[in-house]
N, CA, C and O atoms as a Maestro MAE file, in Angstrom:
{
 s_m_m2io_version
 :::
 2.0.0
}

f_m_ct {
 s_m_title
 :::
 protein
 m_atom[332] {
  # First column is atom index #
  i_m_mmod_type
  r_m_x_coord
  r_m_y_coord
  r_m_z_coord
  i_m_residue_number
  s_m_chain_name
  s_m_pdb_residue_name
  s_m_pdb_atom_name
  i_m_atomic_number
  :::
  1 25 10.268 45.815 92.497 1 A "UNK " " N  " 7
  2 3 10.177 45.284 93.846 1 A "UNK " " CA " 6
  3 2 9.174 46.112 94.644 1 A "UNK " " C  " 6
  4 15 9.282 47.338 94.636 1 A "UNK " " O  " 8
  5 25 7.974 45.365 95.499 2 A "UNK " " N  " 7
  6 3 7.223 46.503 95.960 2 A "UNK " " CA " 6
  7 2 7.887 46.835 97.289 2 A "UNK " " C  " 6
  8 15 8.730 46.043 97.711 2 A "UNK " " O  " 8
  9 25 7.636 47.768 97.889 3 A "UNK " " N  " 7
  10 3 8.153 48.135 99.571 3 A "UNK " " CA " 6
  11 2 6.984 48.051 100.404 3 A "UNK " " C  " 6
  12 15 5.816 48.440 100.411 3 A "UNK " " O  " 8
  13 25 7.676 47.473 101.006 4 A "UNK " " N  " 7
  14 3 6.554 47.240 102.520 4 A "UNK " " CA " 6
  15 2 6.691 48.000 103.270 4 A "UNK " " C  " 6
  16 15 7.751 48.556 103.559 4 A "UNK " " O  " 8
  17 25 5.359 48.218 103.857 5 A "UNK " " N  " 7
  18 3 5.219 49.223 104.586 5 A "UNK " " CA " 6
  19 2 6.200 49.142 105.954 5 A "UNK " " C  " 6
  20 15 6.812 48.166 106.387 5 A "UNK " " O  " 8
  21 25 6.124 50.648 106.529 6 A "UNK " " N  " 7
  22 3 7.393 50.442 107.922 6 A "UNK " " CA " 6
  23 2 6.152 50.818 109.505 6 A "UNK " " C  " 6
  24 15 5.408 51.787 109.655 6 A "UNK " " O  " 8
  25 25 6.335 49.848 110.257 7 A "UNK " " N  " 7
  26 3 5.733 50.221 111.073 7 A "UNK " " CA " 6
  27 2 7.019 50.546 112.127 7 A "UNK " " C  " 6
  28 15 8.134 50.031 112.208 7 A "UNK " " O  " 8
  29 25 6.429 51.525 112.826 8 A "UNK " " N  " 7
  30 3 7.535 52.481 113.872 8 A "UNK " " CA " 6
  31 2 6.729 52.421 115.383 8 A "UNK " " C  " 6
  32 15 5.675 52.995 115.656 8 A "UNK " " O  " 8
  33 25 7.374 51.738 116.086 9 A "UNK " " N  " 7
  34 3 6.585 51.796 117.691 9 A "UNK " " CA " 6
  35 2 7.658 52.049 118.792 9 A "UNK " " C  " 6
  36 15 8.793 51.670 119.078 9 A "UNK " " O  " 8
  37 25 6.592 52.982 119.306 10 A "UNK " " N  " 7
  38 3 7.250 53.398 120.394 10 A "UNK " " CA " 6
  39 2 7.232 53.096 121.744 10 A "UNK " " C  " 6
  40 15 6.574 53.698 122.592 10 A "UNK " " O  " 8
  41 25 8.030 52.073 121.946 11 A "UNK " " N  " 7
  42 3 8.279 51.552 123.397 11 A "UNK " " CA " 6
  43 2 8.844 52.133 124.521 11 A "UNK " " C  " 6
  44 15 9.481 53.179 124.396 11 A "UNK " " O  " 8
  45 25 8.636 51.360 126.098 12 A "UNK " " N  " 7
  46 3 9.543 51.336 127.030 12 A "UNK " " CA " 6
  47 2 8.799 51.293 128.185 12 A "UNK " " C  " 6
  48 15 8.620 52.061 129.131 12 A "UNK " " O  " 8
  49 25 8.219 49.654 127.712 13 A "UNK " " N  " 7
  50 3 7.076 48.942 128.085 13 A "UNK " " CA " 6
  51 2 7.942 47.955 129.198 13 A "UNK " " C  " 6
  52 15 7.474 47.438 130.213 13 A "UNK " " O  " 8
  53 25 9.504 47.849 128.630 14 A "UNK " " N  " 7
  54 3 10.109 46.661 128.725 14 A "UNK " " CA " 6
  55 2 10.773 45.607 127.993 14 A "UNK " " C  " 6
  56 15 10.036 44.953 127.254 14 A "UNK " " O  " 8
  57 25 12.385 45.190 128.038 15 A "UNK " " N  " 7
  58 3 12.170 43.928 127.005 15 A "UNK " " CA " 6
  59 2 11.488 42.887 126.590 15 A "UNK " " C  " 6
  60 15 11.428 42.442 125.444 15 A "UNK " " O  " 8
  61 25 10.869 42.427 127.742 16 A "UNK " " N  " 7
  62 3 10.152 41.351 127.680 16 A "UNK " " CA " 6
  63 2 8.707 41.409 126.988 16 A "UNK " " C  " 6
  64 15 8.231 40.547 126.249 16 A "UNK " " O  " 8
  65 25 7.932 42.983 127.513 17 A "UNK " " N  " 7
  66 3 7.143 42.987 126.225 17 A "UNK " " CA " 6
  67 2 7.410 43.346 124.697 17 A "UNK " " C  " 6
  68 15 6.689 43.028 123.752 17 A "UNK " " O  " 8
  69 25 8.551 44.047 124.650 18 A "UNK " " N  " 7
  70 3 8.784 44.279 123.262 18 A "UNK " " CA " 6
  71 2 9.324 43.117 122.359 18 A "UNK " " C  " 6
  72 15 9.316 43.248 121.135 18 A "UNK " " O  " 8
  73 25 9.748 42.090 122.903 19 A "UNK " " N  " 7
  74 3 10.407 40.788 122.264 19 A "UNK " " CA " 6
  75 2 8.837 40.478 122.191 19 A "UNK " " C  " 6
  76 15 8.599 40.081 121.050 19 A "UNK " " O  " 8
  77 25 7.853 40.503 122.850 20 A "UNK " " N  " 7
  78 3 6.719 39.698 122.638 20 A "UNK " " CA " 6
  79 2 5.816 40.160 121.658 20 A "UNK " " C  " 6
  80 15 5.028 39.384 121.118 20 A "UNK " " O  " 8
  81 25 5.886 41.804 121.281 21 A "UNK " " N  " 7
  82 3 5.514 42.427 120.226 21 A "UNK " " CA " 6
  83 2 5.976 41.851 119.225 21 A "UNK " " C  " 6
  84 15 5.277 41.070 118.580 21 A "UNK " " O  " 8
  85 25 7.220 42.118 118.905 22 A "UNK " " N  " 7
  86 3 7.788 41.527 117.775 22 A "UNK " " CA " 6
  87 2 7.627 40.256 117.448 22 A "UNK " " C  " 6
  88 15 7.577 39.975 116.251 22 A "UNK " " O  " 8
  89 25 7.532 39.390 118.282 23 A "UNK " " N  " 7
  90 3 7.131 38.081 117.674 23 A "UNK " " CA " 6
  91 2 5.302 37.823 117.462 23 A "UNK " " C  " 6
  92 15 4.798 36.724 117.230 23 A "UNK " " O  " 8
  93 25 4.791 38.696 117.563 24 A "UNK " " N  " 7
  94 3 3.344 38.753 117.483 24 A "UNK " " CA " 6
  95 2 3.351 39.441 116.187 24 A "UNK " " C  " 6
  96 15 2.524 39.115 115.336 24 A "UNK " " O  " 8
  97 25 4.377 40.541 115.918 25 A "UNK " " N  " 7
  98 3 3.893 41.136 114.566 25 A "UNK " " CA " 6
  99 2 4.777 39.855 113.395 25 A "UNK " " C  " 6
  100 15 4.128 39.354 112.477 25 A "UNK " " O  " 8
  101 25 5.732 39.613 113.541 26 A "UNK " " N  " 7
  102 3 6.474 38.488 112.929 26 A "UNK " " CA " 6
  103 2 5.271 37.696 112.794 26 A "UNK " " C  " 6
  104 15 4.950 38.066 111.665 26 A "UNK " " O  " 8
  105 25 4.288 36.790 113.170 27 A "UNK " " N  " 7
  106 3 3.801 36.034 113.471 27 A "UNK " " CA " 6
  107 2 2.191 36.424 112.538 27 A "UNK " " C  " 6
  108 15 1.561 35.666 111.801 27 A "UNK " " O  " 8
  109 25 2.004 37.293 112.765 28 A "UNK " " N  " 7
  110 3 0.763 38.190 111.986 28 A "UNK " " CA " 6
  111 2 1.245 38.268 110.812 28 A "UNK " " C  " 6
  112 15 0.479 37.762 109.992 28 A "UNK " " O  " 8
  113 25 2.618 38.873 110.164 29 A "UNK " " N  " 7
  114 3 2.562 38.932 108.997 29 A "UNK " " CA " 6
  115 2 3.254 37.534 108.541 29 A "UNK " " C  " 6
  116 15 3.762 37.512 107.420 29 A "UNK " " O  " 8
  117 25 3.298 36.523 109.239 30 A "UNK " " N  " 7
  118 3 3.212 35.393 108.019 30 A "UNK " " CA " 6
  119 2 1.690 34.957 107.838 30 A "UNK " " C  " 6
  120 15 1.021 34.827 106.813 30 A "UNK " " O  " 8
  121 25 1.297 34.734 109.482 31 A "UNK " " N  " 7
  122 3 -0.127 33.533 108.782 31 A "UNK " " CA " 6
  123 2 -1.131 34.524 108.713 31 A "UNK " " C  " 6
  124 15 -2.164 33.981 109.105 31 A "UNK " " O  " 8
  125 25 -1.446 36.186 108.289 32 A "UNK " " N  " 7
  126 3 -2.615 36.863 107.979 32 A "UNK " " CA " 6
  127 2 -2.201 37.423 106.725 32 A "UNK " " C  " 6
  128 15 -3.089 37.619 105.895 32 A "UNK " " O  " 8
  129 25 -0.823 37.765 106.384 33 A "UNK " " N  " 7
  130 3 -0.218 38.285 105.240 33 A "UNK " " CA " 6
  131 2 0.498 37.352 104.515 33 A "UNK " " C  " 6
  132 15 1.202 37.834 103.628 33 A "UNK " " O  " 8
  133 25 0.515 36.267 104.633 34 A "UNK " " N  " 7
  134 3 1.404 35.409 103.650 34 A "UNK " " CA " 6
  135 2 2.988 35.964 103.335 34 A "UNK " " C  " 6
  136 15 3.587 35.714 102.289 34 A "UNK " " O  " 8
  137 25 3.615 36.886 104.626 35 A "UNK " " N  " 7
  138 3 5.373 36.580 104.705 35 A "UNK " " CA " 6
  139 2 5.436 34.995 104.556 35 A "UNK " " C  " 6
  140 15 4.645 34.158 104.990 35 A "UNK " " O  " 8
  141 25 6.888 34.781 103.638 36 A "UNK " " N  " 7
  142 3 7.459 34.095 103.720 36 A "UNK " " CA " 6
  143 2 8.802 33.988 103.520 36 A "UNK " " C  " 6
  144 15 9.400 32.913 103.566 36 A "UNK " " O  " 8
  145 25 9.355 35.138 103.279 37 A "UNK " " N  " 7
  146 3 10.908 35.402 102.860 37 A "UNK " " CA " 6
  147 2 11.150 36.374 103.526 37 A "UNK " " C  " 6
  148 15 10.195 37.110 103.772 37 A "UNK " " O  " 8
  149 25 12.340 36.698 103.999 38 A "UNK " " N  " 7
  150 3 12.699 38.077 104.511 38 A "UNK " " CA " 6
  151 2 11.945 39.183 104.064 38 A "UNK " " C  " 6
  152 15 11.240 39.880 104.793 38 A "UNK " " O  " 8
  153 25 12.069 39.295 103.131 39 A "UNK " " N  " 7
  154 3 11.852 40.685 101.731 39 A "UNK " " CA " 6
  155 2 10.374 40.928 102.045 39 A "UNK " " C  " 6
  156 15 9.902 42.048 101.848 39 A "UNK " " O  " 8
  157 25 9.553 39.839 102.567 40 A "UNK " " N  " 7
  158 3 8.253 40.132 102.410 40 A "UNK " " CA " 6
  159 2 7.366 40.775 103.268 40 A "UNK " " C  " 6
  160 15 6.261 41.298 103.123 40 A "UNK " " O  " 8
  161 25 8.570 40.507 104.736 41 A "UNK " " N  " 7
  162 3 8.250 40.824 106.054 41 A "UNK " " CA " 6
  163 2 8.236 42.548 106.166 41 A "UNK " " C  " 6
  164 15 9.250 43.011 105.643 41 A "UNK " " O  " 8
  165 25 7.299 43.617 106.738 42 A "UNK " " N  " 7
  166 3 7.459 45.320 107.155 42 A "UNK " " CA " 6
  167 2 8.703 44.851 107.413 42 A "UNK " " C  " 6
  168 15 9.226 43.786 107.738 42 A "UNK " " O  " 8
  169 25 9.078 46.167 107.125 43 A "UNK " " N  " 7
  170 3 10.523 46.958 108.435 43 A "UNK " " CA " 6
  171 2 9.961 47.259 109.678 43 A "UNK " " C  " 6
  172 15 8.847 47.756 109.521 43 A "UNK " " O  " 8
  173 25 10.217 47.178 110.605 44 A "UNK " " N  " 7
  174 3 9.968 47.102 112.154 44 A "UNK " " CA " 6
  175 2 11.363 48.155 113.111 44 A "UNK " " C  " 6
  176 15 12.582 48.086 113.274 44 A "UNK " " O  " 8
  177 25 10.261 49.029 113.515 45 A "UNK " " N  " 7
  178 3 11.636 49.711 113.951 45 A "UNK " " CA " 6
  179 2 10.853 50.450 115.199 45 A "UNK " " C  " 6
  180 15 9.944 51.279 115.221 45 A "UNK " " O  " 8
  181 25 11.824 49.590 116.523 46 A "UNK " " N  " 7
  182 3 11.162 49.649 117.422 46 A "UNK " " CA " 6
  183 2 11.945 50.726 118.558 46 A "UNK " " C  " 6
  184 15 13.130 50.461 118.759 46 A "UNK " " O  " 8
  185 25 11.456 51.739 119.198 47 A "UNK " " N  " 7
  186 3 12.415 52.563 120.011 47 A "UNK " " CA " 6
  187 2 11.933 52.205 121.295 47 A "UNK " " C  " 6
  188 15 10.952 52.778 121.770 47 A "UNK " " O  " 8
  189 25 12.676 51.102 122.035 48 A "UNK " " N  " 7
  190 3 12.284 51.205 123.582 48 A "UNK " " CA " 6
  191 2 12.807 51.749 124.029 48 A "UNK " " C  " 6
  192 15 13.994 51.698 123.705 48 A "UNK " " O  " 8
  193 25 12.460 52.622 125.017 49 A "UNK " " N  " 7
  194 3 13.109 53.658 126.307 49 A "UNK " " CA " 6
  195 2 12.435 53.796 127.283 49 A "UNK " " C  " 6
  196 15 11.231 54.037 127.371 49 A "UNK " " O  " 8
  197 25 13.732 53.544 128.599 50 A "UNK " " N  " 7
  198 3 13.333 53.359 129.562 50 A "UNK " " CA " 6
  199 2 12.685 54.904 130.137 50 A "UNK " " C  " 6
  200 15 13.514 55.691 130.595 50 A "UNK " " O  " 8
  201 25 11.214 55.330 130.111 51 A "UNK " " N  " 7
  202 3 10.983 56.805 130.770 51 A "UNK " " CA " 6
  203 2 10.675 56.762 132.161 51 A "UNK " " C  " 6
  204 15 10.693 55.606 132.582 51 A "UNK " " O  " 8
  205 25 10.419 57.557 132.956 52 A "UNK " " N  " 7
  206 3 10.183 57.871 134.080 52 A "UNK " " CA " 6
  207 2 8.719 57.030 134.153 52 A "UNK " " C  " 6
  208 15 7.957 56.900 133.195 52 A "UNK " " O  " 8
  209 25 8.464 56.387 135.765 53 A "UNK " " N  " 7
  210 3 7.449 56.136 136.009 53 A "UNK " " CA " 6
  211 2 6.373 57.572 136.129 53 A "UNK " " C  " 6
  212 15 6.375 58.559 136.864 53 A "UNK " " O  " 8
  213 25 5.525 57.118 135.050 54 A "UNK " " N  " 7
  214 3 4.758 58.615 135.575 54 A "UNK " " CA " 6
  215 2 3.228 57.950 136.336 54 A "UNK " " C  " 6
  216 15 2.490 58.767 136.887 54 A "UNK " " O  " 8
  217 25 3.017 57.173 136.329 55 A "UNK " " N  " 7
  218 3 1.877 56.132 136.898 55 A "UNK " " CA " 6
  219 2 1.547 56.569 138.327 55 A "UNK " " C  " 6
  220 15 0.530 57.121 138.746 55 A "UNK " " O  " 8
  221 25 2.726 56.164 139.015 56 A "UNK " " N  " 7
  222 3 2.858 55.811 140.356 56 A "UNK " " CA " 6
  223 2 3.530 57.509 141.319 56 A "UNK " " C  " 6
  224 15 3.714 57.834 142.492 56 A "UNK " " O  " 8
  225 25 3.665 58.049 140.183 57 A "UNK " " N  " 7
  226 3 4.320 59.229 140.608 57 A "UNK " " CA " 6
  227 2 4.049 60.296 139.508 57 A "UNK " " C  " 6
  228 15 4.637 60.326 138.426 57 A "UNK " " O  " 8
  229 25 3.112 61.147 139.905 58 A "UNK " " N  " 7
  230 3 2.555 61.751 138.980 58 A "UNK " " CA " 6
  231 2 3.788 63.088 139.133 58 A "UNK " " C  " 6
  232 15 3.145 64.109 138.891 58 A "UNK " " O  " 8
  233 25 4.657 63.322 139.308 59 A "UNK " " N  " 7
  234 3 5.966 64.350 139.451 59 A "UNK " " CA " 6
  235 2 6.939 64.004 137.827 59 A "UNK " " C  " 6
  236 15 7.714 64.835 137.356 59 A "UNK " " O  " 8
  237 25 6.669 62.628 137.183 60 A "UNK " " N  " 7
  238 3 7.521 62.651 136.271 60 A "UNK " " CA " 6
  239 2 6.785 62.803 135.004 60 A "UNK " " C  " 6
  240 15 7.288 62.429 133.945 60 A "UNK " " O  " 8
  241 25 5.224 63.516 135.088 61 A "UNK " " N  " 7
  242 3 4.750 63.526 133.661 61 A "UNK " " CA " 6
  243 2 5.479 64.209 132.428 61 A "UNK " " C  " 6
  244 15 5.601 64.013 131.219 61 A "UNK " " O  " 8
  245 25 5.887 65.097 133.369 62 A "UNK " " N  " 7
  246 3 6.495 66.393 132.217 62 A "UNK " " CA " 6
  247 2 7.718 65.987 131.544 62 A "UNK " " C  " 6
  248 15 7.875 66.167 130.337 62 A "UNK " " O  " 8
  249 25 8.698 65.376 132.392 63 A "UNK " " N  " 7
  250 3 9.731 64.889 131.804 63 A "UNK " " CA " 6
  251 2 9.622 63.477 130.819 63 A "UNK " " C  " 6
  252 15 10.483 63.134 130.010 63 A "UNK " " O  " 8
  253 25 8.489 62.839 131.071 64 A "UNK " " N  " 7
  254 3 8.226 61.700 130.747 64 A "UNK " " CA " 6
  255 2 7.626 62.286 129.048 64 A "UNK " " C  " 6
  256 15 8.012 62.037 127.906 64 A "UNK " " O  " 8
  257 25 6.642 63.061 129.550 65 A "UNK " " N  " 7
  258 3 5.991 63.345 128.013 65 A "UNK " " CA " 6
  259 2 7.310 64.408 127.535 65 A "UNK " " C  " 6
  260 15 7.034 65.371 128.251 65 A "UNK " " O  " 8
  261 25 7.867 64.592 127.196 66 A "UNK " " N  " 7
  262 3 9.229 65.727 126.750 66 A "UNK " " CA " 6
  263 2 9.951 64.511 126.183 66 A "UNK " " C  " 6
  264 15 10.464 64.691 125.078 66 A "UNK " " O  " 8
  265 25 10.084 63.309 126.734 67 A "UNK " " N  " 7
  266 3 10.828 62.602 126.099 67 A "UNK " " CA " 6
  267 2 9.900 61.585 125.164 67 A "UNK " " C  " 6
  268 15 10.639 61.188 124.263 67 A "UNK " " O  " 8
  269 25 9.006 61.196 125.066 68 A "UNK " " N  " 7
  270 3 7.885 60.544 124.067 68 A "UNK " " CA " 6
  271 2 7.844 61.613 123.006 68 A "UNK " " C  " 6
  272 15 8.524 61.480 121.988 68 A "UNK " " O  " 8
  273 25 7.098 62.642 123.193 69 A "UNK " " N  " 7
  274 3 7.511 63.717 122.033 69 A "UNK " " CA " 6
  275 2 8.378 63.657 121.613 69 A "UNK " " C  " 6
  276 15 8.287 63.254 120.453 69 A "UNK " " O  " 8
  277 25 9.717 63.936 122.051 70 A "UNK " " N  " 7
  278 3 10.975 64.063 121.136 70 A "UNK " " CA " 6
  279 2 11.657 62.289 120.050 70 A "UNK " " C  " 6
  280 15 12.463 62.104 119.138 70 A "UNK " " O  " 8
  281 25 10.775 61.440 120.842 71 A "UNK " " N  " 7
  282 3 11.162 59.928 120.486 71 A "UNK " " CA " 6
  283 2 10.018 60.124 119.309 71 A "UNK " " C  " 6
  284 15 10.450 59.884 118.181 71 A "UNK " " O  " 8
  285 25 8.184 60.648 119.407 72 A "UNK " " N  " 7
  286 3 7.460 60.337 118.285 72 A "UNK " " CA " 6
  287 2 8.386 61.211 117.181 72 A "UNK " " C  " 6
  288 15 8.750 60.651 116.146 72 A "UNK " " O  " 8
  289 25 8.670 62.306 117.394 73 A "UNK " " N  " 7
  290 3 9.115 63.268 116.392 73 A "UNK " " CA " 6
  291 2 10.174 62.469 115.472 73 A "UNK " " C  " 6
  292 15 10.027 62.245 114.271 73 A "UNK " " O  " 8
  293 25 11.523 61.994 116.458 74 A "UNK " " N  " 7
  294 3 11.818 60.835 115.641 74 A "UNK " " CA " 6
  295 2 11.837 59.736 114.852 74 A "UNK " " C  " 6
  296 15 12.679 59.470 113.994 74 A "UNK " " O  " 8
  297 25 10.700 58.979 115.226 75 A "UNK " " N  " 7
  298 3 10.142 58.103 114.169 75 A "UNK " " CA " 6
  299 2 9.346 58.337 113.465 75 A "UNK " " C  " 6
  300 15 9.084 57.474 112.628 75 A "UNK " " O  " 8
  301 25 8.768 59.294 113.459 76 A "UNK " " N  " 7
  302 3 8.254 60.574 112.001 76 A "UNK " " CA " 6
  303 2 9.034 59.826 110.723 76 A "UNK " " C  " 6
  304 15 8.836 59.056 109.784 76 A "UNK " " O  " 8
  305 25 9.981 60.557 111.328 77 A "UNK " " N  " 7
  306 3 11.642 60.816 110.039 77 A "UNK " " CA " 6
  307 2 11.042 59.468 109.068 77 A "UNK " " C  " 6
  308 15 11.056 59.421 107.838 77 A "UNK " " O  " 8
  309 25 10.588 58.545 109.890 78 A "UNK " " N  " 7
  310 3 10.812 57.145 108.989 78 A "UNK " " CA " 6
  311 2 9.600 56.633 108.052 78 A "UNK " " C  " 6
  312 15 9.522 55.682 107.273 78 A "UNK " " O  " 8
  313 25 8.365 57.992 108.569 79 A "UNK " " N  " 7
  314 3 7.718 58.000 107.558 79 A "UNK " " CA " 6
  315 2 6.609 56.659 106.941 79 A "UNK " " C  " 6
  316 15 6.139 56.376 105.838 79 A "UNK " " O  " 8
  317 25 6.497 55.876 108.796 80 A "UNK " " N  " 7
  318 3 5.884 54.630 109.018 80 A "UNK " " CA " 6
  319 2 4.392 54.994 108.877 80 A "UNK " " C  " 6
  320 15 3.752 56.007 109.158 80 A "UNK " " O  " 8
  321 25 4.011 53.574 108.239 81 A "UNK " " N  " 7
  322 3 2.375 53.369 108.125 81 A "UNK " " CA " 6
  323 2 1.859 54.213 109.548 81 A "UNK " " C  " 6
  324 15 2.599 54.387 110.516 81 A "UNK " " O  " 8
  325 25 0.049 54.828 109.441 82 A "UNK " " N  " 7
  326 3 -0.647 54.887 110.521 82 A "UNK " " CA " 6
  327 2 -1.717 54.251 110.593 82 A "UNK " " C  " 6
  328 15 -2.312 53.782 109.623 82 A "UNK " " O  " 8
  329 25 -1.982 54.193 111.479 83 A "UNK " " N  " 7
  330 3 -3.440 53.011 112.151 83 A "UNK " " CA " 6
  331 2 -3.978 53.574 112.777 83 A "UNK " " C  " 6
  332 15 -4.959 53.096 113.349 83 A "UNK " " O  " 8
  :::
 }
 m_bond[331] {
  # First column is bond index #
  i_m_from
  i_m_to
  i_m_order
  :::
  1 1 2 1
  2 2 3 1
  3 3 4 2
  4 3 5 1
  5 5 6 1
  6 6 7 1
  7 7 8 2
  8 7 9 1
  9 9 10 1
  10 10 11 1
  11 11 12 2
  12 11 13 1
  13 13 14 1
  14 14 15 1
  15 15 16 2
  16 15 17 1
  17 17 18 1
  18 18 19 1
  19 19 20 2
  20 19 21 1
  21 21 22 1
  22 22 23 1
  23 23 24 2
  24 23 25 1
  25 25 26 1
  26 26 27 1
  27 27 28 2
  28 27 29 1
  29 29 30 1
  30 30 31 1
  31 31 32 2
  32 31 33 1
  33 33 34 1
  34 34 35 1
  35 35 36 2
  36 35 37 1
  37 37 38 1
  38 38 39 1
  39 39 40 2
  40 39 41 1
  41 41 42 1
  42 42 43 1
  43 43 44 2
  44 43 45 1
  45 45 46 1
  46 46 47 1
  47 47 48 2
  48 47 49 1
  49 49 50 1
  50 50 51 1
  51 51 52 2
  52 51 53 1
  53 53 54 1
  54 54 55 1
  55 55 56 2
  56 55 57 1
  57 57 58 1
  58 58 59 1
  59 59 60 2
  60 59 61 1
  61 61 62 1
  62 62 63 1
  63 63 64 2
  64 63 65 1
  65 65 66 1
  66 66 67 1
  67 67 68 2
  68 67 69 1
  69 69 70 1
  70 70 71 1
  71 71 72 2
  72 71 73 1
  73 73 74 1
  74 74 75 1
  75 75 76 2
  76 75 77 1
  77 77 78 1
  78 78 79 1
  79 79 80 2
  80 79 81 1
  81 81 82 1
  82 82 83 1
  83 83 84 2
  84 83 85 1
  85 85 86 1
  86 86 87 1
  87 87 88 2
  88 87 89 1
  89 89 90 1
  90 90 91 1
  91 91 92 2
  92 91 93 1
  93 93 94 1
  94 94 95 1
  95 95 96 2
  96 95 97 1
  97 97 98 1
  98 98 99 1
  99 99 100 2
  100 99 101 1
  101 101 102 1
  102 102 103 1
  103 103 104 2
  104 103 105 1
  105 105 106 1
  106 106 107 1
  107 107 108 2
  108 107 109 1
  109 109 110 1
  110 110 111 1
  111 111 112 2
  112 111 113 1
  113 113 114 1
  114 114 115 1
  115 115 116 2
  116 115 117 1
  117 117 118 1
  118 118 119 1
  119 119 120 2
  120 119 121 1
  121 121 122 1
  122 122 123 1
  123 123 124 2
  124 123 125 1
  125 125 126 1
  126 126 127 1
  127 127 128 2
  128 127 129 1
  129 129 130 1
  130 130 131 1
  131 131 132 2
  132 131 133 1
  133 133 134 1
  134 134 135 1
  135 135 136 2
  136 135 137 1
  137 137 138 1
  138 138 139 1
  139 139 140 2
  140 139 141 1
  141 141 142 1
  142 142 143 1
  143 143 144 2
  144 143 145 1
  145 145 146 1
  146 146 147 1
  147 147 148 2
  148 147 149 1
  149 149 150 1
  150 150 151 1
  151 151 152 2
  152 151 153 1
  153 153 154 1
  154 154 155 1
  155 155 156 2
  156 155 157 1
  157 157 158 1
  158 158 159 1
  159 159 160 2
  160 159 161 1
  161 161 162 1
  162 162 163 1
  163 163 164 2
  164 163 165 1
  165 165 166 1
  166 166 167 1
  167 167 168 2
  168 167 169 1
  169 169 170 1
  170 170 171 1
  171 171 172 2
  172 171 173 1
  173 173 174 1
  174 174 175 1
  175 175 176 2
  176 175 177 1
  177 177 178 1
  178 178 179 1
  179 179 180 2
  180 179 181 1
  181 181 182 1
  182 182 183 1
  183 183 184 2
  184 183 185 1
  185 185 186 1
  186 186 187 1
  187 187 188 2
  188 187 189 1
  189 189 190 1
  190 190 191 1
  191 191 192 2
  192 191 193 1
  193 193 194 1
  194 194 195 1
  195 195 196 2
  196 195 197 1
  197 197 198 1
  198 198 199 1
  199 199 200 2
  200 199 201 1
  201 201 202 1
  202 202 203 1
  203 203 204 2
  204 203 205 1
  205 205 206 1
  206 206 207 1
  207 207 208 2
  208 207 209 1
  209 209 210 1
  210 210 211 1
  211 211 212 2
  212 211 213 1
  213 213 214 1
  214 214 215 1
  215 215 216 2
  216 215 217 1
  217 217 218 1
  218 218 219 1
  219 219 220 2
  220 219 221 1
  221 221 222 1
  222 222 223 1
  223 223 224 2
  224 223 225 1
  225 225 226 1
  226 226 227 1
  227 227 228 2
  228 227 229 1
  229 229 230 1
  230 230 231 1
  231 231 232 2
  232 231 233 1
  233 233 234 1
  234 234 235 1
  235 235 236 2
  236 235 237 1
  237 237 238 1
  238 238 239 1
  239 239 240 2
  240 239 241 1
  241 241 242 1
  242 242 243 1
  243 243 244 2
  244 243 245 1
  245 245 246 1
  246 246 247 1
  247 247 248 2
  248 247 249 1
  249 249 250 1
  250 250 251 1
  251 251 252 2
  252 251 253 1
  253 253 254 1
  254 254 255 1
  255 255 256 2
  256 255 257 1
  257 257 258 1
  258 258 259 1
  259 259 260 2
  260 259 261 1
  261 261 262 1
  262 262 263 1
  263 263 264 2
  264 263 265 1
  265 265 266 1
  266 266 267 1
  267 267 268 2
  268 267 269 1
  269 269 270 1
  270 270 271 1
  271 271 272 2
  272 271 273 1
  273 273 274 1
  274 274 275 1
  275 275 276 2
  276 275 277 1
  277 277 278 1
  278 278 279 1
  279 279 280 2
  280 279 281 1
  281 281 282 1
  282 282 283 1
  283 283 284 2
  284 283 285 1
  285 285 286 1
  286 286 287 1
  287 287 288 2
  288 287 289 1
  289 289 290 1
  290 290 291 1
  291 291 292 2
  292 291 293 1
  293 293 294 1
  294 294 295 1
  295 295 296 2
  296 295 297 1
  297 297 298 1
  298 298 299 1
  299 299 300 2
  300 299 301 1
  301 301 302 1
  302 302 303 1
  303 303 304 2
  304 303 305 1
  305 305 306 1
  306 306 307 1
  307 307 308 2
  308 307 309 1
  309 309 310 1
  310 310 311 1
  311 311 312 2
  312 311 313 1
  313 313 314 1
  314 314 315 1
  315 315 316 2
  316 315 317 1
  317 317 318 1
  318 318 319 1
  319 319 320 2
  320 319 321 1
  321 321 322 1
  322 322 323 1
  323 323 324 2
  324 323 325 1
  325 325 326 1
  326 326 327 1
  327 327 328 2
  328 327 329 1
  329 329 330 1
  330 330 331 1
  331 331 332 2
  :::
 }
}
């Protein structure tokens, strides 16, 4: 059986964009990759979290990046494709 690759993204963009990710990568790997069965589809493993606005308020960078770091470090573990 071959294994497909795992892509790991790190959200907290929002639900509404991350449902829209996922159906864009769903969507890519049937009609550019020929998914057609479960089995054929990546593993998708998505961490949204809600972080601090750091945009609009430049006071929450530090806490904001402290928690992206500790979320990339986590999806390390899983050892997902890079691009």
């Amino acid at each position: 059986m071959k294994r497909n690759k795992t892509i790991a993204i790190l959200g907290g963009m929002g639900p509404q964009a991350s449902s829209k990710l996922l159906e864009v990568l769903i969507s890519m790997s049937s009609n550019d990759f020929g998914a057609k069965i479960d089995s054929d589809f990546p593993e998708i493993i998505l961490d949204s979290i809600p972080v601090p606005n750091f945009v609009s308020s430049k006071n929450n960078i530090r806490l904001a990046e402290k928690i992206l770091i500790q979320r990339v470090k986590k999806l390390e573990t899983f050892n997902p494709a890079c691009f």
